[in-house]
DRENDO-1510 file (C-alpha; in Angstrom, 1 decimal, always signed):
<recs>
REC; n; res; u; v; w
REC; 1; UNK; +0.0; +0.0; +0.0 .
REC; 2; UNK; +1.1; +3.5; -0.9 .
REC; 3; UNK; +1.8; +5.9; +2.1 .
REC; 4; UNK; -0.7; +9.1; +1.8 .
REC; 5; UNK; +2.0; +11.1; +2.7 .
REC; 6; UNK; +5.1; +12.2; +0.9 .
REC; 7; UNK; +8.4; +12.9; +2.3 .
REC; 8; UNK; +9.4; +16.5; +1.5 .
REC; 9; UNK; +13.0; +17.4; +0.1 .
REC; 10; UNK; +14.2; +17.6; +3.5 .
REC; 11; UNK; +13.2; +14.3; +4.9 .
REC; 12; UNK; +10.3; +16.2; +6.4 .
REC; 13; UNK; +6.4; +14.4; +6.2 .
REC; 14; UNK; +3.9; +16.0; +4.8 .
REC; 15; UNK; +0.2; +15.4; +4.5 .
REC; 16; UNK; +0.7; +12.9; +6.9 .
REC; 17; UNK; -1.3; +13.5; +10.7 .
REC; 18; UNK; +1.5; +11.7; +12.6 .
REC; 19; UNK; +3.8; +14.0; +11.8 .
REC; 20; UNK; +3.9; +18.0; +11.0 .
REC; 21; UNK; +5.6; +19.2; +7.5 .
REC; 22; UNK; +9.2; +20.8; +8.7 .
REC; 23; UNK; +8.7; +24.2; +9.6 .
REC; 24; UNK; +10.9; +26.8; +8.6 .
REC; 25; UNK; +15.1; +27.0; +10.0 .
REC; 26; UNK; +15.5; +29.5; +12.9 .
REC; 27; UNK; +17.9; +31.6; +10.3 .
REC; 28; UNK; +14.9; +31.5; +7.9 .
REC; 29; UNK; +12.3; +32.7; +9.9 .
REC; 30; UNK; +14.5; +35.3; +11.8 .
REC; 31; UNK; +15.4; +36.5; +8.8 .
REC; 32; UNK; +11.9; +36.8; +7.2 .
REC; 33; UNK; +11.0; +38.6; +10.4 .
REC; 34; UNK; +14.0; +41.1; +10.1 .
REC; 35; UNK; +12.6; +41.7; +6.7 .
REC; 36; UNK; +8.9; +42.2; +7.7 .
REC; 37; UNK; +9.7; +44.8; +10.4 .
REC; 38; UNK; +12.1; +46.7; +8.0 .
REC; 39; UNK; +9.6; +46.9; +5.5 .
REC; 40; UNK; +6.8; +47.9; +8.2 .
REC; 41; UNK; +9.5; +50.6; +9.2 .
REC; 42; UNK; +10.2; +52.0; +6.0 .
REC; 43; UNK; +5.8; +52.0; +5.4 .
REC; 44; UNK; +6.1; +54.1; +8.8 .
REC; 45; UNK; +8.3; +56.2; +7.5 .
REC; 46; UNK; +7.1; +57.5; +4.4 .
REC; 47; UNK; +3.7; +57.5; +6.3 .
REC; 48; UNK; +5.1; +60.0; +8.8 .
REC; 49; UNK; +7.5; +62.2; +6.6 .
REC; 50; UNK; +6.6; +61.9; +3.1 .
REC; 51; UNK; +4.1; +65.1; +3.3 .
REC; 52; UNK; +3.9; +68.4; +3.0 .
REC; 53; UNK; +7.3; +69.8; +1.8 .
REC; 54; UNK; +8.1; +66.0; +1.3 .
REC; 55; UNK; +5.2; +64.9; -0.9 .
REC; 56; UNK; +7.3; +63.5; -3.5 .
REC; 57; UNK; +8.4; +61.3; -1.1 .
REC; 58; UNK; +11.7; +60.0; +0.5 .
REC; 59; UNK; +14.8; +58.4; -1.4 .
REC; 60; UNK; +16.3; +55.5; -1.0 .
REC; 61; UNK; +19.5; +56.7; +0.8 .
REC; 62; UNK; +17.5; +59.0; +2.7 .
REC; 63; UNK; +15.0; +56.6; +3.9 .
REC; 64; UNK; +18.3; +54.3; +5.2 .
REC; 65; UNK; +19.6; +56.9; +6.7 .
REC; 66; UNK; +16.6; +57.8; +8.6 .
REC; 67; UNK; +16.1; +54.2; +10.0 .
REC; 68; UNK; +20.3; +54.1; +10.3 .
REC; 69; UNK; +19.9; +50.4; +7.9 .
REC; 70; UNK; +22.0; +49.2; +4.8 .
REC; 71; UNK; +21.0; +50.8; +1.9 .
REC; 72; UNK; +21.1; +47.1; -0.4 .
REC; 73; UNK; +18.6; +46.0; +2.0 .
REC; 74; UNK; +16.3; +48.8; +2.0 .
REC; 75; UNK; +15.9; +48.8; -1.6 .
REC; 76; UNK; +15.0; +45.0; -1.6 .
REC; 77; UNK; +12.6; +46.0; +0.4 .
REC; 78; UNK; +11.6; +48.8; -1.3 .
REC; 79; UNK; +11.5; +46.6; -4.3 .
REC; 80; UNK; +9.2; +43.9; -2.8 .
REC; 81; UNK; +6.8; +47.0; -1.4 .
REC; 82; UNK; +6.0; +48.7; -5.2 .
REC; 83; UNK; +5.5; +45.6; -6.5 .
REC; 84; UNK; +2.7; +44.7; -3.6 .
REC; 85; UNK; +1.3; +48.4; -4.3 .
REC; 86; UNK; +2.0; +49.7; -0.8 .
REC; 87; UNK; +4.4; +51.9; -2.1 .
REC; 88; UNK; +5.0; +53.8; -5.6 .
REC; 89; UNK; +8.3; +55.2; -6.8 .
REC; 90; UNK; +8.9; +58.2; -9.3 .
REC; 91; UNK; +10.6; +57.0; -12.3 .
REC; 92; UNK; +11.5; +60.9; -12.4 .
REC; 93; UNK; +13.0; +61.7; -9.2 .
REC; 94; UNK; +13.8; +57.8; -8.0 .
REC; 95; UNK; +11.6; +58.7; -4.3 .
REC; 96; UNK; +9.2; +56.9; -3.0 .
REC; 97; UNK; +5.8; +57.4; -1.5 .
REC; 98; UNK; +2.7; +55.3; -0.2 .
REC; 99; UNK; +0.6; +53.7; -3.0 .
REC; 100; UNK; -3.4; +53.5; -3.5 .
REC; 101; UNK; -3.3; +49.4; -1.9 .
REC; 102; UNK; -1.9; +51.5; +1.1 .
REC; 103; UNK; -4.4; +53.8; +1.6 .
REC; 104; UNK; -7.0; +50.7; +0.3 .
REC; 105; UNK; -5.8; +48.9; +3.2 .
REC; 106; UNK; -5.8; +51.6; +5.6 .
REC; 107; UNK; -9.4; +52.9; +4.8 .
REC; 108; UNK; -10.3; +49.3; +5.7 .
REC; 109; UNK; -8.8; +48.9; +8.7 .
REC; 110; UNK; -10.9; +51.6; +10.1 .
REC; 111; UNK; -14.6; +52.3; +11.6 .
REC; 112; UNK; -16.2; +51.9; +8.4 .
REC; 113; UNK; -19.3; +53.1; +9.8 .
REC; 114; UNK; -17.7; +55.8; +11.6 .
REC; 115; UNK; -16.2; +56.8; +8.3 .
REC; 116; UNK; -19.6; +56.9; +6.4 .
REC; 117; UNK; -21.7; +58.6; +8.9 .
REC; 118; UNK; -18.1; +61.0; +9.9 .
REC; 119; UNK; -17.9; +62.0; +6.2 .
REC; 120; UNK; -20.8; +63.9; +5.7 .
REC; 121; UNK; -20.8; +65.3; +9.4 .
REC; 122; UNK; -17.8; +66.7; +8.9 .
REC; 123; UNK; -19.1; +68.4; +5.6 .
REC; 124; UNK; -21.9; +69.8; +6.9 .
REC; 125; UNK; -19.8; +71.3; +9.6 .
REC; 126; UNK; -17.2; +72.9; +6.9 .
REC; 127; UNK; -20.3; +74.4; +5.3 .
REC; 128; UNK; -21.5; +75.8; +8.5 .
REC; 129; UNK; -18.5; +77.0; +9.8 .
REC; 130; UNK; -15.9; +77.8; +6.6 .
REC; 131; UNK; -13.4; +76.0; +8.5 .
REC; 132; UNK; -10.9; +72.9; +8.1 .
REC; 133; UNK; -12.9; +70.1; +10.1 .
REC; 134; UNK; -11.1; +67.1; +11.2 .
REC; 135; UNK; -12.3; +63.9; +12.4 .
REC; 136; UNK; -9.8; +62.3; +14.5 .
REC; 137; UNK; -9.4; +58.6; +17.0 .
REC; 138; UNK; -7.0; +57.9; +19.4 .
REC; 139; UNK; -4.4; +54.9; +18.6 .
REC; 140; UNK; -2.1; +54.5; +22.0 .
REC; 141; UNK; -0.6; +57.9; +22.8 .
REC; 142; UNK; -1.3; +59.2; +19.4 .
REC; 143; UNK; -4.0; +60.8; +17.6 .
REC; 144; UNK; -4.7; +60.2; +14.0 .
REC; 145; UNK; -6.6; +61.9; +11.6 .
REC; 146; UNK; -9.1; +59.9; +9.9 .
REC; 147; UNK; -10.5; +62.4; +8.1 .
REC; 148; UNK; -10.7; +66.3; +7.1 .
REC; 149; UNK; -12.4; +68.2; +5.1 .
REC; 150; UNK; -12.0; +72.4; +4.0 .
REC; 151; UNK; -14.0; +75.0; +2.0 .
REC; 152; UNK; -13.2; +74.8; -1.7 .
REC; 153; UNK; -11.1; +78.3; -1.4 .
REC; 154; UNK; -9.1; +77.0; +1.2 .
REC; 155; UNK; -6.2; +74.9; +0.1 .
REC; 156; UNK; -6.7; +71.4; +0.4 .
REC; 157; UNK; -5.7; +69.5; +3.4 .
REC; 158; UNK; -6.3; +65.5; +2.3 .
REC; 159; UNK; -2.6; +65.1; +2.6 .
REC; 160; UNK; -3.1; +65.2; +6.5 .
REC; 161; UNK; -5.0; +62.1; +6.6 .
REC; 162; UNK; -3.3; +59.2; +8.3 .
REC; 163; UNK; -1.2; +62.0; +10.2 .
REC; 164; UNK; -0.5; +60.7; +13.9 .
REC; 165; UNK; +0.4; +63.5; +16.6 .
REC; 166; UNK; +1.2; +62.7; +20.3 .
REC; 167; UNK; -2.2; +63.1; +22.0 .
REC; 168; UNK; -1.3; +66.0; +24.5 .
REC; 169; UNK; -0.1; +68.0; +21.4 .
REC; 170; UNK; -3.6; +69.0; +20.2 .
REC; 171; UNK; -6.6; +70.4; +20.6 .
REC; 172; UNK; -8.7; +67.2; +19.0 .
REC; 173; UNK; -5.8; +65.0; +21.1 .
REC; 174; UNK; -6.8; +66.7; +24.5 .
REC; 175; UNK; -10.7; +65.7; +23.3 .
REC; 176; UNK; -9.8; +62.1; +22.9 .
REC; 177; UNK; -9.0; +61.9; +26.5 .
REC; 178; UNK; -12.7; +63.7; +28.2 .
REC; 179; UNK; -13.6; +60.0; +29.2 .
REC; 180; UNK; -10.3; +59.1; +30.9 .
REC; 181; UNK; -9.4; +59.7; +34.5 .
REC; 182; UNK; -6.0; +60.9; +35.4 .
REC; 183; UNK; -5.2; +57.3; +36.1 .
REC; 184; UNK; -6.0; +55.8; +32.7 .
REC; 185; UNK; -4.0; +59.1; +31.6 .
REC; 186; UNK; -0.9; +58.6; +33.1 .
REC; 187; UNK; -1.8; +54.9; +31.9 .
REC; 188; UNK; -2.0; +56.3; +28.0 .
REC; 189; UNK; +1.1; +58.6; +28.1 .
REC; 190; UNK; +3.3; +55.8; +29.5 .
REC; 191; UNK; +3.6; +56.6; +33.0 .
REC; 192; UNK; +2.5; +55.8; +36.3 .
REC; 193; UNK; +3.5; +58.5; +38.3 .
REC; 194; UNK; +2.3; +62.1; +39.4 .
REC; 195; UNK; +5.9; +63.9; +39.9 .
REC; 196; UNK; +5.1; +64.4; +36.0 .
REC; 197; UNK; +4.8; +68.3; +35.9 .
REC; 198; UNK; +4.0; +67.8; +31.8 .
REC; 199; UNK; +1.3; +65.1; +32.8 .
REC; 200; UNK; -0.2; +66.9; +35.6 .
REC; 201; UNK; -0.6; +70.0; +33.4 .
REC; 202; UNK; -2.1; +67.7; +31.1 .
REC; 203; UNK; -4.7; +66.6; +33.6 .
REC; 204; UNK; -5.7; +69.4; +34.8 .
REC; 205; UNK; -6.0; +71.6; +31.5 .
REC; 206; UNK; -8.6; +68.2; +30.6 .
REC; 207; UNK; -10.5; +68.2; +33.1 .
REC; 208; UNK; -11.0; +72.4; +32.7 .
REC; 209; UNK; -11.5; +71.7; +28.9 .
REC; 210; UNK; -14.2; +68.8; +30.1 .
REC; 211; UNK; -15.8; +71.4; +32.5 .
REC; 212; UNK; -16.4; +73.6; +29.7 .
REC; 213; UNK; -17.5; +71.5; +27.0 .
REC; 214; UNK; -14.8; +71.9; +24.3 .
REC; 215; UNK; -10.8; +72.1; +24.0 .
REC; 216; UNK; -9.0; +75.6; +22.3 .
REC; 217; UNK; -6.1; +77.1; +21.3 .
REC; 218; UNK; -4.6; +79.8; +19.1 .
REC; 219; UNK; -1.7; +78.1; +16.6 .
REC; 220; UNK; +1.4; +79.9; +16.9 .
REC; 221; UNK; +1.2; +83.5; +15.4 .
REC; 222; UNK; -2.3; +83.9; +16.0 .
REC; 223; UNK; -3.1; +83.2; +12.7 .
REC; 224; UNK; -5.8; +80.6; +14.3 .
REC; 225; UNK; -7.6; +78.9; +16.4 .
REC; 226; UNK; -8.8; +75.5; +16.9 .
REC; 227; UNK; -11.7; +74.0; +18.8 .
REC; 228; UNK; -12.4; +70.5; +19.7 .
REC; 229; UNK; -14.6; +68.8; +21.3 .
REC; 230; UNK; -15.3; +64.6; +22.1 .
REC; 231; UNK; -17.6; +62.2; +20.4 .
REC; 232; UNK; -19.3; +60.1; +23.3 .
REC; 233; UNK; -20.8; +56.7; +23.2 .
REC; 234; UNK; -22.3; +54.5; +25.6 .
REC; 235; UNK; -20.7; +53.2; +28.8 .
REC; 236; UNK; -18.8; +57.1; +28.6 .
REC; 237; UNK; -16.0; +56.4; +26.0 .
REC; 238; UNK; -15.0; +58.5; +24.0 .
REC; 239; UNK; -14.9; +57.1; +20.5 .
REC; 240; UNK; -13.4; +59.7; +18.4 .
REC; 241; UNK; -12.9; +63.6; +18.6 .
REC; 242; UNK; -14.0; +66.5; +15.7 .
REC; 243; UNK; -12.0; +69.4; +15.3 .
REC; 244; UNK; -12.4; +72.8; +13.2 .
REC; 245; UNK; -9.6; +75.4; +12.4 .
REC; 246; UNK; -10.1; +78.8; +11.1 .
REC; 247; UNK; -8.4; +82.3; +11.0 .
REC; 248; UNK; -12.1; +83.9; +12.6 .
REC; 249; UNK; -11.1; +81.1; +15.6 .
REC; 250; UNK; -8.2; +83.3; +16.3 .
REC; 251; UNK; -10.8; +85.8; +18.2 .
REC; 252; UNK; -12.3; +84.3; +21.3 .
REC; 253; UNK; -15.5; +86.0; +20.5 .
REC; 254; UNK; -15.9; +82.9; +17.8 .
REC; 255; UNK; -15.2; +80.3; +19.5 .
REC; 256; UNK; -18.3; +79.5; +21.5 .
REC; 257; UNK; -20.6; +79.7; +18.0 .
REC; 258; UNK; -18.3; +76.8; +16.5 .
REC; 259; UNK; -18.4; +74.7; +19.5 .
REC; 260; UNK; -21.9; +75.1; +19.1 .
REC; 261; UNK; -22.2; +73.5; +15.8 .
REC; 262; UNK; -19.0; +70.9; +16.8 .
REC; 263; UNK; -21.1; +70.2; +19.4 .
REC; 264; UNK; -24.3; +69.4; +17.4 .
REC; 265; UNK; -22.1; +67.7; +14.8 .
REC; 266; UNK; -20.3; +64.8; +17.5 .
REC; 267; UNK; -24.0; +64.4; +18.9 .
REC; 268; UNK; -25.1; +63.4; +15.9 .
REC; 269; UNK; -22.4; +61.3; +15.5 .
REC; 270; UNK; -23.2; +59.6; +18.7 .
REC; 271; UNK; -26.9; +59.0; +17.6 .
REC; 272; UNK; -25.9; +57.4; +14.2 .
REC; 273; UNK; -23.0; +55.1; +16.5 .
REC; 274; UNK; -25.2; +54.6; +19.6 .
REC; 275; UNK; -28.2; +54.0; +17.9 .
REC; 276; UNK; -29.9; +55.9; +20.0 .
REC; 277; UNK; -28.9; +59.4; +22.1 .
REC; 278; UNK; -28.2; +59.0; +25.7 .
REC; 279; UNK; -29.1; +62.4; +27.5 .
REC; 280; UNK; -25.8; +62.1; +29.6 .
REC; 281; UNK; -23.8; +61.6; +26.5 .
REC; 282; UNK; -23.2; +65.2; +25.4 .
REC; 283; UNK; -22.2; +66.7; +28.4 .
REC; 284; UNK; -20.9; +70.4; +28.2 .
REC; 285; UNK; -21.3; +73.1; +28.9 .
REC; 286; UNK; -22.9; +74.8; +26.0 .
REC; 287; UNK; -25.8; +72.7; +26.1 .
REC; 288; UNK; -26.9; +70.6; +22.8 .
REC; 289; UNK; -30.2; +72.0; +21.3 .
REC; 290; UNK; -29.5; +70.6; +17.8 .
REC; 291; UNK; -27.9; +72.0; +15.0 .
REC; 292; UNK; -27.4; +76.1; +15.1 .
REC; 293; UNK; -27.4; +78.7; +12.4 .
REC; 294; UNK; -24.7; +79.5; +10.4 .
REC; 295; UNK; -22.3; +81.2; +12.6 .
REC; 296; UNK; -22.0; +85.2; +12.5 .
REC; 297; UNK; -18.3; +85.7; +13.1 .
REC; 298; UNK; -16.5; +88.9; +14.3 .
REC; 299; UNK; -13.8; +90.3; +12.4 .
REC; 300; UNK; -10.4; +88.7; +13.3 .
REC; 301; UNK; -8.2; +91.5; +14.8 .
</recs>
């Protein structure tokens, strides 16, 4: 009688239940893992840097440089990542940047009903408002932007979608944290201590943003503002945060009616998420009375 099984070229069984096909050398698979995390680096990489001033993307040389590895290896890698699609290079100016099965995957991999429903919230609030809107969640200490959306005269801002900043840096980062006590804080920003001062500032200017309802600040220069407020669902989480940015913001005066309509905008965000809208879910401290008029904004001084 004929075995079932055949012996592999290594005097391995396969196919056989007494006894597992050989599994790859130590060497192998180390290696295969080396070359998994370098190419997960370099995906890092050119989704952190390659924007902006950097749109063309990142060379070769510079992107070994940057992650201090050999250069032969990083363009096998490189190699491997166009011809998956992650990645695309310009023939022209040999750089590199993320490719469409990137962004594919990466549109996947999220909330796709909070993408849907986020989508057209977030327009109705740039109509509303004339400002930049940004839908962002919180991945560890970071918060990423999932979305944004501007008025057609303002220059577009797609380009900062997938964008991660630490989550203390930002107005829509200080958001994400409304539903977290200083413990689970400290917890988030990798620390378990309160002799902190950066932490405990951190704390405290949440729990005064949380008291009024919505985060602000003025970017540097005063050529804006931003406000930000949380997107609640049920058992007090925060789910994700919405964020608008505008020159008018820059002016105190303007800040309440955008809250306001932010405001409006994460409840109904909540509703579409929580199926139905808790009254303690949208607490602030400009109340919720659905969605306002069109703001009237002073003149920015």
């Amino acid at each position: 009688m004929t075995d079932r099984a055949e012996r592999t070229t290594n005097g391995a069984w396969s196919g056989d239940d007494r006894t597992p096909a050989a599994q790859p050398r130590s060497g192998q698979r180390s290696s295969e893992l080396t070359t998994l995390r370098r190419g997960l680096e370099i995906l890092a990489v050119l989704r952190q840097w390659t924007w902006g001033t950097d749109a063309r993307g990142w060379g070769n040389n510079r992107i070994a440089e940057h992650l201090g590895a050999d250069k032969s290896q990083v363009s096998r890698t490189l190699k491997v990542l166009v011809e998956s699609g992650l990645v695309v290079r310009d023939e022209e100016t040999r750089t590199y940047r993320l490719g469409w099965a990137a962004y594919g995957l990466g549109m996947r991999a999220a909330d796709q009903h909070l993408m849907r429903v986020g989508s057209v919230v977030v327009r109705k609030v740039v109509g509303l408002t004339g400002s930049r809107v940004f839908l962002v969640v919180r991945d560890g200490a970071g918060a990423v932007t999932i979305w944004s959306d501007a008025p057609l005269h303002v220059r577009p801002i797609v380009d900062s979608i997938g964008m991660v900043y630490p989550v203390e840096s930002t107005e829509t980062g200080r958001a994400l944290l409304y539903g977290s006590d200083p413990v689970a804080i400290r917890q988030i920003l990798g620390t378990d201590t309160d002799d902190d001062p950066r932490v405990e500032e951190l704390i405290r200017r949440v729990a005064r943003d949380r008291g009024q309802g919505f985060s602000y600040g003025v970017v540097p220069g005063n050529t804006a503002g931003v406000v930000a407020v949380p997107v609640w669902t049920t058992g007090r989480k925060v789910i994700a945060a919405l964020g608008a940015a505008n020159a008018d913001l820059a002016d105190k005066g303007n800040v309440t009616p955008v809250a306001r309509v932010l405001l409006a905008a994460a409840a109904e965000l909540t509703q579409h998420l929580t199926a139905d809208l808790r009254a303690d879910v949208a607490v602030s401290a400009v109340p919720y009375q659905g969605w306002p008029d069109r703001p009237e904004f002073t003149s920015a001084q």
